[in-house]
C-alpha positions as CSV (number, residue, x, y, z in Angstrom):
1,X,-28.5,-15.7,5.0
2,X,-24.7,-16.4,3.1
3,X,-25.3,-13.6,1.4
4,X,-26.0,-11.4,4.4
5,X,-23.4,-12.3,6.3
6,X,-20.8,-11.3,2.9
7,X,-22.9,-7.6,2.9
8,X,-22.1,-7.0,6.3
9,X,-18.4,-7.1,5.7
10,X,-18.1,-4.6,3.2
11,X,-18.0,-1.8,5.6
12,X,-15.3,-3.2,7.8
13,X,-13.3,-4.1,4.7
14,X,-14.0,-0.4,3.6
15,X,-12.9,0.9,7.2
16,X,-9.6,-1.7,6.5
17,X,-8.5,0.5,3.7
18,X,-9.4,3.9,4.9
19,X,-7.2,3.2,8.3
20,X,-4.4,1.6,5.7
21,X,-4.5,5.1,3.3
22,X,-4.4,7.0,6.5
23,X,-1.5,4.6,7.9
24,X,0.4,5.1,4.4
25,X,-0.1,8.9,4.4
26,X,0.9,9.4,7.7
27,X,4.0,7.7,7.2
28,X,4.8,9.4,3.9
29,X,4.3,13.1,5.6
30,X,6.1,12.1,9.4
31,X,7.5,8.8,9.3
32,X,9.5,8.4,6.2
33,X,9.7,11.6,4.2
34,X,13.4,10.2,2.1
35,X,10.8,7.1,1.0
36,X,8.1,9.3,0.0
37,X,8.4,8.7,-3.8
38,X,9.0,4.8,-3.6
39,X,5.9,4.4,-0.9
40,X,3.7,6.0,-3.6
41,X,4.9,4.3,-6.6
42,X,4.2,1.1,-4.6
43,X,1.0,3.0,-3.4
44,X,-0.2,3.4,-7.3
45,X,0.9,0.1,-8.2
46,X,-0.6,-1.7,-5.4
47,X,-4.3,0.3,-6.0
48,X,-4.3,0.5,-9.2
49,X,-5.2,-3.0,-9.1
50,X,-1.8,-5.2,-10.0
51,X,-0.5,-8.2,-8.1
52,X,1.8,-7.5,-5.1
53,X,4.3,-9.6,-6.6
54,X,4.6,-7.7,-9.6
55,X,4.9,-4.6,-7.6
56,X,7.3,-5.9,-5.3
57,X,9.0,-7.7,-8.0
58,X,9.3,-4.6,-10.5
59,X,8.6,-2.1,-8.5
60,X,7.9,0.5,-11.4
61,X,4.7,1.9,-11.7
62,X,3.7,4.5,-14.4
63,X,7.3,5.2,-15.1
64,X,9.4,5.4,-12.3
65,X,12.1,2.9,-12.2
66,X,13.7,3.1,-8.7
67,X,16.3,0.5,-8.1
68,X,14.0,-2.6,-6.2
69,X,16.4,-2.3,-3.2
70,X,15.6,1.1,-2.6
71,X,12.1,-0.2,-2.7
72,X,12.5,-3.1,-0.4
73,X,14.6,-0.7,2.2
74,X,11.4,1.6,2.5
75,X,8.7,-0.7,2.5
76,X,10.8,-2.5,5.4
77,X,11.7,0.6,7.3
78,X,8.1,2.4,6.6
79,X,6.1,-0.5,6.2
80,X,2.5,0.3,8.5
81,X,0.2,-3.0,9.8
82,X,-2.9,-3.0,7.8
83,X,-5.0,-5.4,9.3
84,X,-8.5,-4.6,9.6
């Protein structure tokens, strides 16, 4: 039965991050086009399966060394609710 119940919330976990992408891409395209690059280093970071401190922290991912207040200014100002 335990593990019934932990099946049945994969697909509203899935539907969690499909309404987040969408969130996030709708923001980069309408909402906050001047954050677009820091939003999607944090995107990367984020997905590509580090900690959320450490891509808050460094905010770096792959390369791209924006200064962390420009990060923290756009994930403030652009930031979308992702709560499933």
């Amino acid at each position: 039965m335990e593990k019934m119940s932990k099946l049945a919330l994969v697909p509203l976990i899935m539907l969690g991050v499909l309404a987040c992408r969408d969130c996030i891409m709708d923001r980069l395209n309408r909402g906050c086009p001047s954050c677009g690059p820091v939003l999607c280093r944090m995107e990367r970071c984020l997905w590509g399966g580090s900690s959320r401190a450490k891509c808050t922290r460094r905010c770096d991912c792959k390369g791209g060394k924006p200064k962390l207040s420009d990060c923290n200014k756009c994930m403030s100002k652009c930031k979308c609710s992702c709560v499933a």
